[in-house]
KOLTIPA-882684 format. One line per 3 residues: number of its first residue (from 1); for each residue x, y, z of C-alpha. Coordinates in pm, 1 decimal, padded with zeros to 6 digits, m for minus. Example, Ala and Ser with C-alpha at 12.3 -4.5 7.8 and 13.67 -1.06 7.14 Angstrom:
KOLTIPA-882684
1 = 01230.0/m00450.0/00780.0  01367.0/m00106.0/00714.0 .
END
This chain:
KOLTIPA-882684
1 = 19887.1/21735.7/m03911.7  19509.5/21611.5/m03835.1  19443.6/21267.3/m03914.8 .
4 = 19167.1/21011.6/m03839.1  19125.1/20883.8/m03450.2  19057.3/20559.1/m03304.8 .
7 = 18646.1/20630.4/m03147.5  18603.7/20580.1/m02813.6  18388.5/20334.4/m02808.7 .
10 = 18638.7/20090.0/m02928.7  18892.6/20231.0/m02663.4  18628.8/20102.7/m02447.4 .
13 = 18558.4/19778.3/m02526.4  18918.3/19720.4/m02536.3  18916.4/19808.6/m02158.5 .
16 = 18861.2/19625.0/m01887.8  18529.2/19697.4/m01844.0  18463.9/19534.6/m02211.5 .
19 = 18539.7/19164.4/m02045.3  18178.8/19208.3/m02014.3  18101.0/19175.6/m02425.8 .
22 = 18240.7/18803.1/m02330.9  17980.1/18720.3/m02074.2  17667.2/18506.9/m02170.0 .
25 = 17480.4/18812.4/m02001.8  17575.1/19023.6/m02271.1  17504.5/18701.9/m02528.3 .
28 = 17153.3/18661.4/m02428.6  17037.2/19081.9/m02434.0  17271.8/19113.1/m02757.6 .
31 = 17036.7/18843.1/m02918.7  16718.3/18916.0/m02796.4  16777.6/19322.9/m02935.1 .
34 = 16856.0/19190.6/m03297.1  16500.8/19210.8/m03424.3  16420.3/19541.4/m03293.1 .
37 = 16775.4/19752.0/m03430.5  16700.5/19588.5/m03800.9  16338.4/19694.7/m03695.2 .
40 = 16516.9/20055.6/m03702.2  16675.8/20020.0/m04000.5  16383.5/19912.3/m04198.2 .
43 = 16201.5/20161.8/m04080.1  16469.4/20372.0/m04217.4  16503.3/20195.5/m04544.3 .
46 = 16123.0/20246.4/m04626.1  16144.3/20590.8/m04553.4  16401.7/20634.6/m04814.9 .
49 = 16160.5/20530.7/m05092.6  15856.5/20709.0/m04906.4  15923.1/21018.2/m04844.2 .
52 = 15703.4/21267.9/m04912.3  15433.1/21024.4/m04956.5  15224.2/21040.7/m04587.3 .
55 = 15220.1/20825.1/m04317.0  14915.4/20559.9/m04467.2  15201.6/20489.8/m04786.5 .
58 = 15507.0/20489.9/m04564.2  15346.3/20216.0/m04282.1  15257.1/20039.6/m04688.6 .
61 = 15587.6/20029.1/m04772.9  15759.5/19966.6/m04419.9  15520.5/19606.4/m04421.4 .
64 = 15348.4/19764.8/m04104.0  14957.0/19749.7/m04072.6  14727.1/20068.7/m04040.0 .
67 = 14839.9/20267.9/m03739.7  14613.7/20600.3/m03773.0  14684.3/20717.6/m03410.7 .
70 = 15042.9/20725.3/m03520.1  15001.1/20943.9/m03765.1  15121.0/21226.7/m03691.3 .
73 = 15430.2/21111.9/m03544.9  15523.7/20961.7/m03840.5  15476.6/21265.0/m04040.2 .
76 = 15700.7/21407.1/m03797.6  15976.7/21172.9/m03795.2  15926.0/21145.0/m04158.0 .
79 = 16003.6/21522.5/m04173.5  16280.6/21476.1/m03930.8  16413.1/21207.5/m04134.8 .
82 = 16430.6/21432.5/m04448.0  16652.9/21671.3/m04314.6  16893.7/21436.3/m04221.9 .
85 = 16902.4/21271.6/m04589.2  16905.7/21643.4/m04766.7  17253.3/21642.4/m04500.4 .
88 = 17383.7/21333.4/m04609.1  17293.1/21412.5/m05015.1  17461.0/21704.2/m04969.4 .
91 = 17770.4/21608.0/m04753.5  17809.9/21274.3/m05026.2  17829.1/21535.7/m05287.5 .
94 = 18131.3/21737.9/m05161.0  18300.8/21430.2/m05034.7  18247.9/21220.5/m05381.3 .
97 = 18445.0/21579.6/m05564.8  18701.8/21516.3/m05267.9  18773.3/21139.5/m05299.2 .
100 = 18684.1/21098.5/m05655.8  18631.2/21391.1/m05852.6  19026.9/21463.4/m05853.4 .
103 = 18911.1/21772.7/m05665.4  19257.2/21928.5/m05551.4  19234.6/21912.6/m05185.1 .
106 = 19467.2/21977.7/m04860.5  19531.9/21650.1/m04677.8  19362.0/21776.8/m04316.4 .
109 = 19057.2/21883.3/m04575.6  19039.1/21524.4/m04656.7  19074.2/21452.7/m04312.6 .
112 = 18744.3/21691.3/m04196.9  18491.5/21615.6/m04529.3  18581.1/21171.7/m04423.0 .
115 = 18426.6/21318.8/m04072.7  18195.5/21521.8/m04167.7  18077.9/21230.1/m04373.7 .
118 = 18101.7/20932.0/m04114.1  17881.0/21155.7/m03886.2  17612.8/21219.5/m04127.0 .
121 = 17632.2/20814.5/m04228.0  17601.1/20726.0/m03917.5  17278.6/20997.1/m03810.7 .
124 = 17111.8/20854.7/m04179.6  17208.6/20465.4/m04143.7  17070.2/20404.2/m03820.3 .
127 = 16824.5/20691.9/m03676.6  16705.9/20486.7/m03373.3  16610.3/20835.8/m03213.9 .
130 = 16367.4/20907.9/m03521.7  16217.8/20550.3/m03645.7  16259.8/20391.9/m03281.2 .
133 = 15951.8/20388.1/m03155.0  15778.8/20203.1/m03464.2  16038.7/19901.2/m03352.7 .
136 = 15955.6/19960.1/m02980.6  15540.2/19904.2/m03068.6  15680.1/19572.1/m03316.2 .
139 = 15505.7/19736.9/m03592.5  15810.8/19685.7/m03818.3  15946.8/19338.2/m03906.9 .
142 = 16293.3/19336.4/m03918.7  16266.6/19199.8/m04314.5  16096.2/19314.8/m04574.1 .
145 = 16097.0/18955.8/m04743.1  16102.5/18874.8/m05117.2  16145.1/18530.8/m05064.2 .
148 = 16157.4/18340.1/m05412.0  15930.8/18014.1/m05534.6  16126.1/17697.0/m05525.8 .
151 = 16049.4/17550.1/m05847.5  16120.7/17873.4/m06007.3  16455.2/17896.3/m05865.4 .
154 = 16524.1/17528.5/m05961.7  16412.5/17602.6/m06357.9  16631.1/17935.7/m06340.2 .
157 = 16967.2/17770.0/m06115.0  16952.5/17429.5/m06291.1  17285.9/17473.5/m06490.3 .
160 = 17436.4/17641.2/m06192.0  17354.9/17317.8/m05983.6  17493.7/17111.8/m06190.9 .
163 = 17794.0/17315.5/m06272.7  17853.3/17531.1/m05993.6  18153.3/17677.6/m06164.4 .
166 = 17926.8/17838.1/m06354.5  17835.9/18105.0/m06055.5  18184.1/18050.9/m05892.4 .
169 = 18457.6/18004.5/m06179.6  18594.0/18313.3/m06268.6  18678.8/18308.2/m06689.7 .
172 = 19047.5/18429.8/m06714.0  18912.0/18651.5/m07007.7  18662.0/18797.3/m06766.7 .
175 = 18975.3/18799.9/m06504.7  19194.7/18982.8/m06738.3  18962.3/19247.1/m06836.1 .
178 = 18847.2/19356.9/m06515.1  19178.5/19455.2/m06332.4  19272.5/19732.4/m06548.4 .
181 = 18910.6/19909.1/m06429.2  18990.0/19920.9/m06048.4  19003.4/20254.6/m05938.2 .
184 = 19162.6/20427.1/m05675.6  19046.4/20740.1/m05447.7  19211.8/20995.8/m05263.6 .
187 = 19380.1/20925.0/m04929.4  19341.5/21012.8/m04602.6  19544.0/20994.4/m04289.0 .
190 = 19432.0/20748.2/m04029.3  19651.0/20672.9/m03652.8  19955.0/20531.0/m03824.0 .
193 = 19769.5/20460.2/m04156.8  19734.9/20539.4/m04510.8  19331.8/20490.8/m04618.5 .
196 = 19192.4/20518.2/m04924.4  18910.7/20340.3/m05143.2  18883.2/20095.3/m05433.9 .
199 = 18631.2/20053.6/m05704.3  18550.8/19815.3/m05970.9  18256.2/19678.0/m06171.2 .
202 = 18176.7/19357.4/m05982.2  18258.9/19042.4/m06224.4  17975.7/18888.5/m06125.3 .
205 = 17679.7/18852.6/m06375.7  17422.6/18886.2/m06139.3  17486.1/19189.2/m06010.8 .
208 = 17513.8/19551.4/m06177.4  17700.1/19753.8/m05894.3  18050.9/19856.2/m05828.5 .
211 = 18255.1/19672.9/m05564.2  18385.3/19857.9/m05341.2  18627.9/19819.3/m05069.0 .
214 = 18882.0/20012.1/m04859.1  19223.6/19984.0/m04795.6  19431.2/20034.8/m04510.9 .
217 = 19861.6/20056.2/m04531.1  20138.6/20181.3/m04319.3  20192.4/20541.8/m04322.6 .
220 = 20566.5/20493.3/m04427.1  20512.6/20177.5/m04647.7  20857.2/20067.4/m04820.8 .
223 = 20929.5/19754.1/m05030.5  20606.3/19491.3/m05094.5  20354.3/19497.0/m04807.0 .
226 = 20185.5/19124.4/m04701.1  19800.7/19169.5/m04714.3  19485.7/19053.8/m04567.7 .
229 = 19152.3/19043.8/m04776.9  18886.2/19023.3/m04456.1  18533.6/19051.0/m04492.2 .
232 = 18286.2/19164.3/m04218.9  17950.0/19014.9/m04107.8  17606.1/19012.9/m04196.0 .
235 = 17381.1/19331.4/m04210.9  17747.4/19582.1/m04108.7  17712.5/19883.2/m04236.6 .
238 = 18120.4/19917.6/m04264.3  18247.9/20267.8/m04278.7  17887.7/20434.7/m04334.6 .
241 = 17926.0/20410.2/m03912.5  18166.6/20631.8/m03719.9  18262.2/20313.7/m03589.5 .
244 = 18375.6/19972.3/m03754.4  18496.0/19705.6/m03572.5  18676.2/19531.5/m03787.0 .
247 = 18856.0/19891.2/m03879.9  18975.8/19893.3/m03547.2  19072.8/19583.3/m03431.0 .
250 = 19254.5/19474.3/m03755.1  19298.4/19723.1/m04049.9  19459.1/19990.4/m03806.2 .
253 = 19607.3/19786.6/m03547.5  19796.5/19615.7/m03812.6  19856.4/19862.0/m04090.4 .
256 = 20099.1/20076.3/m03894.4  20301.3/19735.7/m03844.5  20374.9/19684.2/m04188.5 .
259 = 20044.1/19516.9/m04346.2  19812.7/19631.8/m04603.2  19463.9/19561.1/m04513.7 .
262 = 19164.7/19554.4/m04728.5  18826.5/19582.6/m04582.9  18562.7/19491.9/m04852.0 .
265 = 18182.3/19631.9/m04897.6  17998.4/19302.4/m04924.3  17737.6/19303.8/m05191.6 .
268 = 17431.9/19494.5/m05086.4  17656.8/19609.8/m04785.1  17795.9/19952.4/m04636.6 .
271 = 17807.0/20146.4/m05024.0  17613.4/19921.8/m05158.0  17304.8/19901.9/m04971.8 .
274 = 17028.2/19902.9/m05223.8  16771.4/20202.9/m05254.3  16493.9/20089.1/m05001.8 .
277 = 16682.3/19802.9/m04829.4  16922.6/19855.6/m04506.3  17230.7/19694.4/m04552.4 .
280 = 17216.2/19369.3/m04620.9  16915.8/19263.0/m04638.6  16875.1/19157.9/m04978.0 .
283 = 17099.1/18870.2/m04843.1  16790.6/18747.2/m04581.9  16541.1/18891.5/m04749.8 .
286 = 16590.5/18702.6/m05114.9  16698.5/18378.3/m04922.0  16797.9/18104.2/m05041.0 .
289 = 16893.1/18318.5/m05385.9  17030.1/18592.7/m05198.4  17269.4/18362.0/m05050.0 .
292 = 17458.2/18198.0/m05297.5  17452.7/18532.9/m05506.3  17632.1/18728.3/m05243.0 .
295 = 17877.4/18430.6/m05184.4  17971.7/18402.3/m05556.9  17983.6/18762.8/m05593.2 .
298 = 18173.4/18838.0/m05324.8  18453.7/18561.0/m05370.7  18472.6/18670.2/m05725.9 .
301 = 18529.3/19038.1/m05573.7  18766.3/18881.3/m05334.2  18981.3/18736.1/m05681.2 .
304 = 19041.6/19066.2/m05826.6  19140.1/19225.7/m05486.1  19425.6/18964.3/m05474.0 .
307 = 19521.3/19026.2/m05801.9  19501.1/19370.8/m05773.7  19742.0/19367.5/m05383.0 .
310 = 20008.3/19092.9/m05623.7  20029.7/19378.2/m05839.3  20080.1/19694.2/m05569.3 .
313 = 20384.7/19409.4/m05521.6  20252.7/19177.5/m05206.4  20433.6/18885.7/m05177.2 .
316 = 20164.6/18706.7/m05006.4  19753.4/18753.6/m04927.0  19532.0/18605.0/m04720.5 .
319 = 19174.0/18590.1/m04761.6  18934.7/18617.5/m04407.0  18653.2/18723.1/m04250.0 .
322 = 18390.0/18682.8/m03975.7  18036.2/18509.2/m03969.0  17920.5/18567.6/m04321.0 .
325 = 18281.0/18696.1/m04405.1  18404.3/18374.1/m04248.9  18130.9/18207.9/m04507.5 .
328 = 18280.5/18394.2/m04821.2  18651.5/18316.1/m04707.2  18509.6/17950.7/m04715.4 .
331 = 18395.7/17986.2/m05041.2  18712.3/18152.3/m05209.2  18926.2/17906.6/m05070.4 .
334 = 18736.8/17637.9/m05204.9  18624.7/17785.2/m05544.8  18965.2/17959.6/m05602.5 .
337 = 19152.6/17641.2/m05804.9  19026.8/17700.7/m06156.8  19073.6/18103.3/m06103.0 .
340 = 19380.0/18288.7/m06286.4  19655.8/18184.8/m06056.5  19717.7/18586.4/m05923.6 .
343 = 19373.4/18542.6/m05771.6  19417.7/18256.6/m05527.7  19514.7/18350.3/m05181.9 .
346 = 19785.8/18193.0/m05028.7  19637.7/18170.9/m04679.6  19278.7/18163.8/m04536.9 .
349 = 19176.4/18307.5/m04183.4  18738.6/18200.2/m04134.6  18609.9/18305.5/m03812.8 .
352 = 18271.1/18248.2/m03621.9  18172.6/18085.5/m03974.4  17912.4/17785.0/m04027.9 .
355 = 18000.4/17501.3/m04241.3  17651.2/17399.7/m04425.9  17428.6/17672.5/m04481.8 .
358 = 17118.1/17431.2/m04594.9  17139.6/17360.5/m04201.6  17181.4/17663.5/m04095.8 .
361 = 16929.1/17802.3/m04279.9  16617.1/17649.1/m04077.1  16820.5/17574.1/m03702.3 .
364 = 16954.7/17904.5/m03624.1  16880.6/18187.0/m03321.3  16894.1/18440.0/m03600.5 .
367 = 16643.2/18242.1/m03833.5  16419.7/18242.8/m03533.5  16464.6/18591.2/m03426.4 .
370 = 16394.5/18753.9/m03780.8  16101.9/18496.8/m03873.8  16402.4/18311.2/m04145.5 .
373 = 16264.9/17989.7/m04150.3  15854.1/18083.1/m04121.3  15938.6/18325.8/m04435.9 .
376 = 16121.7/17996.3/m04638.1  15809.7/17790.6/m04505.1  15516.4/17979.7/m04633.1 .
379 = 15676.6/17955.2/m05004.4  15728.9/17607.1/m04990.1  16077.4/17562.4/m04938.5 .
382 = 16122.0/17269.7/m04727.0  16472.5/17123.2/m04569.9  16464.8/16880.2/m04874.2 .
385 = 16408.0/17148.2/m05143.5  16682.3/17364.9/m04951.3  16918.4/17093.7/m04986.8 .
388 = 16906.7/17083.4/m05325.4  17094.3/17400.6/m05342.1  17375.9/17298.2/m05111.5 .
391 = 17630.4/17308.6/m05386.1  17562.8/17661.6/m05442.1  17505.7/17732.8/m05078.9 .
394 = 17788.2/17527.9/m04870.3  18120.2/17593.8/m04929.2  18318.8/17248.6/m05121.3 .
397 = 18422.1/16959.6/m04960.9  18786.5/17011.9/m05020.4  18967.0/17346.4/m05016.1 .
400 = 19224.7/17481.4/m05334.6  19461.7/17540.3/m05083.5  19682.9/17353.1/m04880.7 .
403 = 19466.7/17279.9/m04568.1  19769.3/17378.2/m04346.8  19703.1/17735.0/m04436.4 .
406 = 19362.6/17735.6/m04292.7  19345.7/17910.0/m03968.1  18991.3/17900.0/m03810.7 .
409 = 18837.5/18051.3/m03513.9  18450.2/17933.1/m03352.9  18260.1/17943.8/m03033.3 .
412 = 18187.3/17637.3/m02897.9  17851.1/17811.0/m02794.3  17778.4/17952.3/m03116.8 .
415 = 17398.2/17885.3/m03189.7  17369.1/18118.5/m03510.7  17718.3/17942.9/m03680.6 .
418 = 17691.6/17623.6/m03559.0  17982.0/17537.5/m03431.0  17932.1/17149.2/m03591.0 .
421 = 17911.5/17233.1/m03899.9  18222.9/17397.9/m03884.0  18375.7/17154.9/m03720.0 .
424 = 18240.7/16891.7/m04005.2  18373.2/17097.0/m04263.1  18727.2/17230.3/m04139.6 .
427 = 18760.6/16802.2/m04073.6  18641.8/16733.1/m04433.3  18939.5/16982.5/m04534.9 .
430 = 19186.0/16835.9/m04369.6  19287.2/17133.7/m04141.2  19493.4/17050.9/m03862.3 .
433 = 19416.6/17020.5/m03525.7  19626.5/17297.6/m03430.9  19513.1/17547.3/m03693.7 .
436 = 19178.4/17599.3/m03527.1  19077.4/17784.7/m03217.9  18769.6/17729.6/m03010.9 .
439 = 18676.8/17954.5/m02756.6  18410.5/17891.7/m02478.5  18168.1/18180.3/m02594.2 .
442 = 17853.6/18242.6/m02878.1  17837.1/18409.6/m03171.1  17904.9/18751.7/m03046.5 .
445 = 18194.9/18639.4/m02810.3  18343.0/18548.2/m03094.7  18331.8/18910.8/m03236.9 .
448 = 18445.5/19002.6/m02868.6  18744.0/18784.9/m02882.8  18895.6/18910.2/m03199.1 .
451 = 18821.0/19283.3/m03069.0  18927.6/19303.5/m02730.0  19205.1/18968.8/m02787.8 .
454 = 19535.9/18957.5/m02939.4  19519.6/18582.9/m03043.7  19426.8/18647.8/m03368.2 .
457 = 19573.4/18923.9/m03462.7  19884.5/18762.0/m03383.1  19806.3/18437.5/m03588.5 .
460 = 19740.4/18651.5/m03874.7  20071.2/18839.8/m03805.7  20250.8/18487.6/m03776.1 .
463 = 20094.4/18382.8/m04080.3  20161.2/18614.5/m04328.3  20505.8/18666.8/m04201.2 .
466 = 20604.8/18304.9/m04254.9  20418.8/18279.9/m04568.7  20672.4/18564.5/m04647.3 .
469 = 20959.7/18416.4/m04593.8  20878.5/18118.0/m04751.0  20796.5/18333.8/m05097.4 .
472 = 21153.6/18540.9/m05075.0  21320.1/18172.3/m05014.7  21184.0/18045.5/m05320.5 .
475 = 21243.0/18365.3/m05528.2  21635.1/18341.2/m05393.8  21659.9/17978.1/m05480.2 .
478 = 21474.8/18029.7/m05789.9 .
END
């Protein structure tokens, strides 16, 4: 029977010839390329909304100025472009009756439409080969920015300051209401793995989408299966790629051993990217609103998957994630104590996370490299204004859960999560000393260190098996 493989290219960082992701070699050129692939993508996201329009209204809408000796290679990649999205419209539509539309289908005809359809993602999500040589002249910023006016956002926010429950309590009413709408889509066989989708109107107010997320569990799964919630970083474009890191290194390394893992679409992420925006950049792009409104949406999110893996019978779930996942797990596990008790975690795994995002906001590589902090500037939001919103933007002061279920992981060299801030905050919780891991590397060593290592893997294993027992002991006793 044909079922889903592990890509290559994650067979190859996992080699030995991926020790060099770890290097600060690899650090430095990973950094200095950010602006120029979300250059790609915006190009990409412009053409979306322009198409058919000419090259003078597509360079309008990219944020580009006049380029007429480009012309007509735009209109070329433009018409390039549009063959690959008539593709991908066409390939979503088969695989949408597949999945969704209770289509009857043959499990290896899942199997073929899921790669027919991570190939076409993939050639429409990131077409370096057709928009690359707009980022290669720097005539496309890597954000289309909407930043909003500071005293507007303190008139509109002003309860929510004052009450941040308001954005980040979740209303058992509201709780109780929304479980009964997740749906489920049809599976598909993966190396060792069961893999299928989730979908549910998020709970948040401020948004109008459906969460999405997907779920990963052993291909013989008997009796209740632990799970692990983890969200992936900033601008991923999660299984709209052929490859997903966090697929690999954690959802099907540890499904086939007995876990159910659930890999969720951040808001304005993967599924979700917005009509005219890569994924993501809402997020940047809408900063600091766009913060705080992902974080609160996706934590809420985050509550009814836990509900939803107590009721497929879990005994226990942890909540993680890395870099703005690791920000989100942050938040759940500090906004979590007034939620419906089936939507607390029992155990929280942050990695390559920062601690105060007011901070990080204005003193990061990544504000630098995508013009963050000259953006928040020119609308007048200064370091005092930002601060304002750091009860909306940084994650509490104490956590809901006990702090010896926090397991962290940061780079000591880590100059887009400040590794200080973490360290402030994971003190201010109460975690202990031997909970948290520090490894010699930056931000993207992290992400190397989880991929190619076993160390944390193996804590989450740990974890969630003792957290296990623990639950079974207190159900015999009880």
């Amino acid at each position: 029977m044909d079922y889903l493989e592990t890509p290559a290219v994650h067979r190859i960082m996992t080699s030995p010839a991926g020790r060099l992701l770890t290097s600060r070699v690899f650090e430095t050129i990973k950094t200095r390329s950010i602006p120029r692939e979300f250059g790609v993508v915006r190009a990409r996201a412009a053409a979306d909304v322009a198409l058919g329009e000419g090259p003078e209204a597509y360079l309008r809408e990219v944020g580009a100025p006049p380029a007429p000796h480009l012309h007509d290679r735009i209109e070329r990649a433009l018409a390039e472009y549009a063959q690959i999205r008539a593709e991908y419209d066409e390939t979503m539509e088969r695989w949408n009756s597949v999945f969704w539309g209770g289509y009857e289908s043959l499990p290896d005809e899942r199997v073929a439409i899921e790669r027919d359809r991570r190939e076409i993602s993939q050639r429409r999500a990131k077409p370096s080969d057709v928009f690359g040589f707009l980022a290669k002249e720097h005539l496309v910023p890597p954000v289309k920015f909407e930043t909003p006016d500071p005293d507007d956002a303190l008139t509109r926010w002003h309860h929510e300051l004052a009450e941040p429950e308001r954005l980040y309590g979740f209303a058992e009413s509201r709780a109780s209401e929304e479980f009964p709408r997740v749906e489920r889509s049809a599976t598909v066989r993966g190396p060792g793995t069961v893999e299928f989708l989730l979908r549910f109107t998020s709970p948040s107010p401020h948004l109008s989408d459906k969460a999405t997320a997907r779920v990963y569990e052993p291909a013989d799964a008997e009796g209740d299966i632990p799970t692990i919630i983890f969200h992936s970083g900033w601008g991923m474009f999660d299984d709209q790629l052929a490859y997903w890191p966090e697929e690999e290194y954690l959802a099907r390394a540890l499904a086939p051993e007995g876990y159910r893992v659930i890999l969720p679409d951040a808001p304005w992420h993967g599924r979700r990217e917005p009509l005219g925006h890569y994924s993501g950049e809402p997020y940047i792009a809408r900063a600091p609103v766009g913060l705080f409104t992902l974080y609160s949406a996706a934590a809420l999110e985050t509550g009814v998957l836990v509900d939803w893996a107590r009721t497929e019978g879990s005994p226990v779930v942890g909540v993680g994630g890395v870099s703005l996942g690791g920000t989100i797990a942050l938040h759940v596990g500090g906004r979590c104590g007034d939620w419906p008790e089936s939507m607390r975690p029992d155990l929280l795994f942050p990695v390559g996370m920062p601690g105060a995002i007011d901070q990080t906001l204005l003193s990061t590589d990544l504000s630098d490299l995508l013009d963050i902090e000259n953006a928040l500037d020119a609308a007048g939001w200064t370091g005092d204004v930002l601060h304002e919103f750091a009860p909306l933007l940084n994650p509490p002061k104490t956590p809901c859960l006990s702090p010896d279920r926090v397991f962290s992981f940061v780079g000591t060299r880590d100059t887009m999560a400040p590794t200080q801030t973490a360290r402030a905050l994971l003190d201010e919780w109460g975690v202990p000393r031997p909970n948290r891991r520090e490894w010699d590397c930056g931000h993207f060593g992290v992400m190397a260190n989880v991929i190619r290592g076993d160390e944390f893997r193996h804590t989450v294993r740990r974890e969630l098996d003792r957290a296990t027992r623990d639950e079974r002991r207190k159900t015999v006793s009880a």
